[in-house]
C-alpha positions in Angstrom: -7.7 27.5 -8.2 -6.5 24.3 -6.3 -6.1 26.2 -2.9 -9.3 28.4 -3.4 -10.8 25.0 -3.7 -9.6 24.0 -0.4 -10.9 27.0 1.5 -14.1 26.6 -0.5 -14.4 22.6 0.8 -14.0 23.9 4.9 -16.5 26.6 4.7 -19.5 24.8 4.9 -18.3 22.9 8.0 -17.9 26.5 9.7 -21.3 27.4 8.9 -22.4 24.0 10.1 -20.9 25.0 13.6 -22.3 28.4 13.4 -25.3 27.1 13.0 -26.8 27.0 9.7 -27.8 22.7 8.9 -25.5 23.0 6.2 -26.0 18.9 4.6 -22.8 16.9 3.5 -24.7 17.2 -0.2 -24.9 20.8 0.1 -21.3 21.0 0.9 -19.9 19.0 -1.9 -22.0 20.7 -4.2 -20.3 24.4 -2.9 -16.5 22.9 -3.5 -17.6 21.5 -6.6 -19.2 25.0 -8.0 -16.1 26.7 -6.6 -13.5 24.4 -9.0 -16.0 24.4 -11.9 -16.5 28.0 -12.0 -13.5 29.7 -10.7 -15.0 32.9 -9.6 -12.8 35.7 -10.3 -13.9 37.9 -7.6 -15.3 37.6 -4.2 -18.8 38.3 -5.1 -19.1 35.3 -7.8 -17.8 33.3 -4.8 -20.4 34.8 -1.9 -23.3 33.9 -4.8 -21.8 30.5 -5.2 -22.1 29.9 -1.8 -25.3 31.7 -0.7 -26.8 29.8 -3.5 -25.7 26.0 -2.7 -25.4 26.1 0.9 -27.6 28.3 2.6 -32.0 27.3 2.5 -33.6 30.0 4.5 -33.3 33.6 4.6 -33.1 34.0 8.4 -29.9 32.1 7.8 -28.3 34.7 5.6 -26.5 36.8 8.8 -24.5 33.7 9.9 -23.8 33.4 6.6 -22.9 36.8 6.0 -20.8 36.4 9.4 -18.8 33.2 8.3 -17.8 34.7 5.3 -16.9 38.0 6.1 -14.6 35.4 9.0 -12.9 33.5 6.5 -12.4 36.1 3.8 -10.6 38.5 6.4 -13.8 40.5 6.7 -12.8 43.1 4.7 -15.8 43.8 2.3 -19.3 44.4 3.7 -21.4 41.7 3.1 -24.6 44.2 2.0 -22.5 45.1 -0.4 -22.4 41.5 -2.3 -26.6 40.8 -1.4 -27.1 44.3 -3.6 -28.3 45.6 0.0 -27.0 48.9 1.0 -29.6 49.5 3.3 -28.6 46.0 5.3 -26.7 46.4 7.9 -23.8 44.2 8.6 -22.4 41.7 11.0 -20.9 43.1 14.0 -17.9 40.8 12.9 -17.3 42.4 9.5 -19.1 46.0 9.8 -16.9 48.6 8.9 -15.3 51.0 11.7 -15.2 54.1 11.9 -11.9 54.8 9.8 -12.8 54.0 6.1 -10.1 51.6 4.3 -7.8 52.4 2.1 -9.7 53.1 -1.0 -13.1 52.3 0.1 -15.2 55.2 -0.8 -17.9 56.7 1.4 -21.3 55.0 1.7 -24.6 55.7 1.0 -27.6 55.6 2.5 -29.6 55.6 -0.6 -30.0 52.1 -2.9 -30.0 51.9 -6.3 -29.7 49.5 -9.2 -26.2 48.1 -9.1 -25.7 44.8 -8.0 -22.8 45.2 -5.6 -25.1 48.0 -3.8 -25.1 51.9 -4.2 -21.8 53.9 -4.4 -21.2 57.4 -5.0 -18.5 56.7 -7.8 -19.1 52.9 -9.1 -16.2 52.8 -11.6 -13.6 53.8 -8.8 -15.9 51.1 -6.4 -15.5 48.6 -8.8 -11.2 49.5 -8.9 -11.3 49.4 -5.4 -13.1 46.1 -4.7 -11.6 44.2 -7.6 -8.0 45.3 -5.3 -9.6 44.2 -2.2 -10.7 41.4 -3.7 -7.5 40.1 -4.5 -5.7 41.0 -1.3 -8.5 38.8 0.4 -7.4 35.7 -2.1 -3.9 36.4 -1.5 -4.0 36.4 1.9 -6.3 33.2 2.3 -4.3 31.4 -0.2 -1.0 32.4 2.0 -2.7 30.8 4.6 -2.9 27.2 2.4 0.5 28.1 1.6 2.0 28.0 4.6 0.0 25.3 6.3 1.0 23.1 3.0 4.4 23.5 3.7 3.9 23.0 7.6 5.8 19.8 9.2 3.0 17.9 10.7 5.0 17.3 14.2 4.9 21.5 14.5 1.1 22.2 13.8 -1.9 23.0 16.6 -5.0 21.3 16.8 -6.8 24.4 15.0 -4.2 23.9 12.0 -4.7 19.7 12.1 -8.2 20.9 11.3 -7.4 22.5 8.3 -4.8 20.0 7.2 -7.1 17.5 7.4 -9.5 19.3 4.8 -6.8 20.0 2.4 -5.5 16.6 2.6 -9.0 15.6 1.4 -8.6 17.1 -1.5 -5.5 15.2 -2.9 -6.5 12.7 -5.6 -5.7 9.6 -3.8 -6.1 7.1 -7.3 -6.0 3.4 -6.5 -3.1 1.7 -9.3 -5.0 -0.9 -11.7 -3.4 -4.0 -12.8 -4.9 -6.8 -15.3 -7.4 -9.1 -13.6 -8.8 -12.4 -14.8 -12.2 -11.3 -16.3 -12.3 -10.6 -20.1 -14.8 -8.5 -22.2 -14.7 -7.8 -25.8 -12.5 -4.7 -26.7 -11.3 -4.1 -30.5 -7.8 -4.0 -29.2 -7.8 -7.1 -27.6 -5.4 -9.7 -28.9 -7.5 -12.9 -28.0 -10.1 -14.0 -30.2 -13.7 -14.6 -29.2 -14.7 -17.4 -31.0 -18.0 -18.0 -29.9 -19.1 -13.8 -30.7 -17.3 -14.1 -33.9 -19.3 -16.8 -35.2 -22.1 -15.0 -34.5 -21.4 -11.9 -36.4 -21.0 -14.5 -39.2 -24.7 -15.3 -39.4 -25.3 -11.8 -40.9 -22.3 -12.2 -43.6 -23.8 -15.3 -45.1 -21.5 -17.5 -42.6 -18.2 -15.1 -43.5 -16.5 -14.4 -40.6 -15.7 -10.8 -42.1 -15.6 -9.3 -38.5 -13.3 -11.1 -36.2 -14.6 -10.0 -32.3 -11.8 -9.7 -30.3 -11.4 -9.7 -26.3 -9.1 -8.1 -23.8 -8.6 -8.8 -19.8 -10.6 -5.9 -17.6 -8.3 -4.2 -15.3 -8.6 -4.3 -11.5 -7.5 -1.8 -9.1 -4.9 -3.1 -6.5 -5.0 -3.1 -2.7 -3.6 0.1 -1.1 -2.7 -1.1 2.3 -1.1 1.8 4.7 1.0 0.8 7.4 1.7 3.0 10.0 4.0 3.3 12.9 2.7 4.9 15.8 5.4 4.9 18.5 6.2 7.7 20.5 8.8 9.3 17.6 5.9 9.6 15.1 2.8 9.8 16.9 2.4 13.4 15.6 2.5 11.9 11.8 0.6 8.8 12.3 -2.5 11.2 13.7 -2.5 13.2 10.5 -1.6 9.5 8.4 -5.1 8.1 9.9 -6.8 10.5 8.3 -5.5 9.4 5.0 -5.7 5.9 5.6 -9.6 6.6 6.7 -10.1 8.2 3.4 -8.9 5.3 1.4 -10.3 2.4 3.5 -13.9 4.5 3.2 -12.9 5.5 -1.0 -11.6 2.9 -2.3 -11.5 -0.3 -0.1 -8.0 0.3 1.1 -6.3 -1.9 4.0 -5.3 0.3 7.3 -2.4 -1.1 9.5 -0.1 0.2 12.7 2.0 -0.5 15.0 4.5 0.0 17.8 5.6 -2.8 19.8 2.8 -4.9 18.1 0.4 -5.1 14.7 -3.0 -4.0 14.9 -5.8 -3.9 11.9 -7.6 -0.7 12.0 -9.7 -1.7 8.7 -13.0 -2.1 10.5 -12.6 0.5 13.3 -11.4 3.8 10.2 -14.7 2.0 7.9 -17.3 3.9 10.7 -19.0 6.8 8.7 -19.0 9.3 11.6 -15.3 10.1 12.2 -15.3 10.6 16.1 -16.5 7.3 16.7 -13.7 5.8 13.9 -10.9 7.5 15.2 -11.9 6.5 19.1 -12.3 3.2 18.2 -8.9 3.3 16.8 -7.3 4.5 19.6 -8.8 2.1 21.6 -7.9 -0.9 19.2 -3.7 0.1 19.6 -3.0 0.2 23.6 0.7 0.5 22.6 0.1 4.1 21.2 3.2 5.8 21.5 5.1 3.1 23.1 8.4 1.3 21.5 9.1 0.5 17.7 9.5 -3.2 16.4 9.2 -3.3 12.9 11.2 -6.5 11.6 8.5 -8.3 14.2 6.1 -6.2 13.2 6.2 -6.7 9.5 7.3 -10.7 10.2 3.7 -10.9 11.4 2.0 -9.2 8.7 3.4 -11.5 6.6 2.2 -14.5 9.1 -1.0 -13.4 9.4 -2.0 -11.4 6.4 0.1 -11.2 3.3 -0.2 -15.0 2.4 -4.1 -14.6 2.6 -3.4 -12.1 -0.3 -3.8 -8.8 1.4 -0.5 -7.8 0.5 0.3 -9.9 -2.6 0.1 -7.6 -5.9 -0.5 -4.6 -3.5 0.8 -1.1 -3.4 2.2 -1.1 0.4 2.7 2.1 2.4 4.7 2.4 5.4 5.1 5.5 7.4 7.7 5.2 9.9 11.3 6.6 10.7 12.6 3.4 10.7 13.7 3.2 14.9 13.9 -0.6 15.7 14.4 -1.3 19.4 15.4 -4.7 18.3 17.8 -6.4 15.6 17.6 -4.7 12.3 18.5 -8.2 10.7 14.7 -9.3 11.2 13.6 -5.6 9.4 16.0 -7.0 5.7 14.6 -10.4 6.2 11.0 -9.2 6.6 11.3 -6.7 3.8 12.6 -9.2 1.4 9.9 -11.6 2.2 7.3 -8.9 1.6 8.9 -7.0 -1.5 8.5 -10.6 -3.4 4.6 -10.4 -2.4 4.0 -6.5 -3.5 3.4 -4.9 -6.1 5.3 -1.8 -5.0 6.5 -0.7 -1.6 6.6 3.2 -0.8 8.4 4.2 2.4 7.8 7.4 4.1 9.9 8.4 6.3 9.9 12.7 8.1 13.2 12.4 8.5 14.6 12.3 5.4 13.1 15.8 5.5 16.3 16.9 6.8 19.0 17.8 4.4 21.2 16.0 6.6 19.9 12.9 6.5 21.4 9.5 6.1 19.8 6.1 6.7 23.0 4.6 7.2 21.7 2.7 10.6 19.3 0.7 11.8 16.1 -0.5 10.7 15.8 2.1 7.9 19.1 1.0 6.4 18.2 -2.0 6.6 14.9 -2.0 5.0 15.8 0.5 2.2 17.8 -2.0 -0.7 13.7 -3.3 -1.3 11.8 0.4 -0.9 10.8 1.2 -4.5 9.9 5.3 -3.5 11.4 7.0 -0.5 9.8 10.1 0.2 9.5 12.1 3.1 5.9 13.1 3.6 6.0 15.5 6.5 3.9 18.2 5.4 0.8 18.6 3.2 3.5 19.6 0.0 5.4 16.8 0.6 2.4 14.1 1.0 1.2 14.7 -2.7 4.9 12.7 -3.3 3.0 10.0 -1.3 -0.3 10.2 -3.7 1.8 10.4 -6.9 3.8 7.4 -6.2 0.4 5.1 -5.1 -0.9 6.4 -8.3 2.3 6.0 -10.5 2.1 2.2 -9.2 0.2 1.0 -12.3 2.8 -0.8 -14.7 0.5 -2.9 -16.0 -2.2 -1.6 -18.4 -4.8 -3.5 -21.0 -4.8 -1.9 -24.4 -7.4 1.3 -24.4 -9.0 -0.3 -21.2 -7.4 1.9 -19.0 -10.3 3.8 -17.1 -10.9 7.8 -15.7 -9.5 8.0 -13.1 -11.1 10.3 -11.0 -9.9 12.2 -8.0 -10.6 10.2 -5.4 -11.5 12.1 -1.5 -13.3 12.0 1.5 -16.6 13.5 1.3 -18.3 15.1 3.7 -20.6 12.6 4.0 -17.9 10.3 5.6 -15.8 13.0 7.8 
């Protein structure tokens, strides 16, 4: 149900440009229903939309239109309103030539729900193996785009990389903090609460109250190269970056031939105006790679103020340095002993034939914790699962839900 769930969280934003005011609420609500009810056929899932995105009935033709679109238009949409006299879309109204096992049609309405048919129990066979060749196809579509490098897709297929990317469950690590609250696995005694509970034993401390430290969740701060080798990554990396800075309060870095804070400028709600304002913040887009100076500065400037002390850090490059690699091992040693964690994703490694043998990568690789690749969608939940695998440090039956944590429509 995962990659129906994907399709299901795009579909409102095509009826939005269609032109149906589908609301960011609306939206979430649709995906939501779609991966709490699982709808085993296409008409469960043209109800569940119809129902929570749609508030007007001269808005049911585009939304008739959409869907027959992104399900391949191969059912008529009259069918799954229980309107045989309807007629459909121009997009997804059936030709002359009737499809393989779609029986003839009726002008004549009756009482079954999926509209009138002259043999129902042979319409039902037929649709149900319609049905699935629509989910197979669409979900081939997921498929392949999950399994895409990101430096080979188009501008329509970032599109829809973006949205599945927004449903990975980016979960921030948690590690102990200061703060203490009672817990009955706690180790520490609470003094002052257990002689308390002894005024209503007589003075008998029969229950001792017991306290434990409240986990935190640590920084997530993404660092990403953007020089001319990666540029195609560090577009798609933004996005992810944007949807922990707005989720969970992460930290957003890059860099070429110098380090730039995108923090502020990914925080802006609507995501035109963020991503603009990025670009505009890092003139040395696609320009030359210097990451030993580059992290040396981080350092400098940000990871003694505690940005990146007891942080996970990701860093997306290839590891070019134009300069000496000697600066990239002395950077990295300085900042493993202030992280929590350091993941290192690197395209390249994509290749079977890869080595880091050279360079900057070789040299910064003796203090990576996880080395993963994270060219395509596929390969990015390696990314998510080693932020969220971070967490080492745990209190006793304090540990909280961790829920999946995405971008929202809201915030797109």
């Amino acid at each position: 149900m995962p990659e129906l769930a994907q399709i299901a969280g795009s579909f409102g934003h095509l009826l939005h440009e269609a032109g149906v005011p589908v609301t960011p609420e609306r939206s979430a609500r649709f995906a939501t229903s779609v991966t709490l009810a699982e709808p085993q056929s296409l008409t469960d899932l043209y109800w569940l939309g119809r129902v929570n995105l749609i508030t007007a009935h001269d808005q049911v033709d585009i939304y008739d239109r959409v869907f027959a679109q992104v399900f391949r238009g191969i059912v008529d949409m009259a069918d799954f309103r229980g309107d045989s006299s309807h007629q459909a879309p121009a997009s997804a109204a059936p030709t002359g030539e009737r499809r393989p096992g779609d029986p003839e049609r009726t002008g004549e309405s009756n009482n079954n729900p999926r509209g009138s048919s002259a043999t129902p129990g042979a319409r039902d066979e037929n649709e149900d193996g319609t049905e699935e060749a629509s989910m197979i196809a669409a979900m081939s579509t997921d498929e392949r785009l999950s399994n895409k490098d990101f430096a080979a897709v188009t501008e329509e297929e970032l599109i829809l990389i973006r949205k599945l990317i927004e449903q990975l469950p980016l979960v921030p690590p948690m590690r102990k903090g200061r703060r203490e609250r009672t817990n009955t696995a706690g180790r520490r005694l609470d003094i002052r609460k257990t002689l308390r509970a002894s005024y209503r034993t007589g003075g008998d401390p029969v229950k001792l109250v017991k306290r434990a430290r409240v986990p935190r969740p640590r920084r997530i701060v993404f660092i990403a190269d953007i020089s001319g080798s990666m540029e195609p990554y560090a577009r798609v990396y933004l996005h992810l970056a944007r949807g922990g800075v707005l989720a969970i309060g992460a930290e957003a870095f890059v860099f070429a031939t110098r380090l730039t804070r995108l923090t502020r400028a990914l925080s802006i709600t609507n995501p035109d105006i963020a991503y603009r304002k990025a670009a505009s913040a890092a003139p040395d887009w696609s320009g030359g790679t210097r990451i030993g100076e580059t992290l040396k500065r981080f350092i400098n400037e940000y990871g003694r103020r505690g940005i990146a002390r007891g942080a996970v850090l990701v860093i997306i490059s290839d590891g070019w340095e134009i300069e000496d690699p000697a600066l990239v091992r002395t950077s990295m040693e300085r900042l493993s002993r202030l992280a929590h964690r350091i993941i290192w994703v690197n395209p390249r490694k994509a290749v079977a034939s890869f080595e880091p043998l050279t360079g900057g990568m070789a040299a910064a690789l003796p203090y990576v914790d996880t080395f993963v690749s994270g060219h395509s969608v596929q390969a990015l939940e390696d990314v998510v699962r080693a932020i969220r695998s971070s967490a080492v440090e745990r209190a006793p039956k304090l540990e909280p839900t961790a829920k999946p944590i995405g971008l929202s429509h809201a915030q797109r």
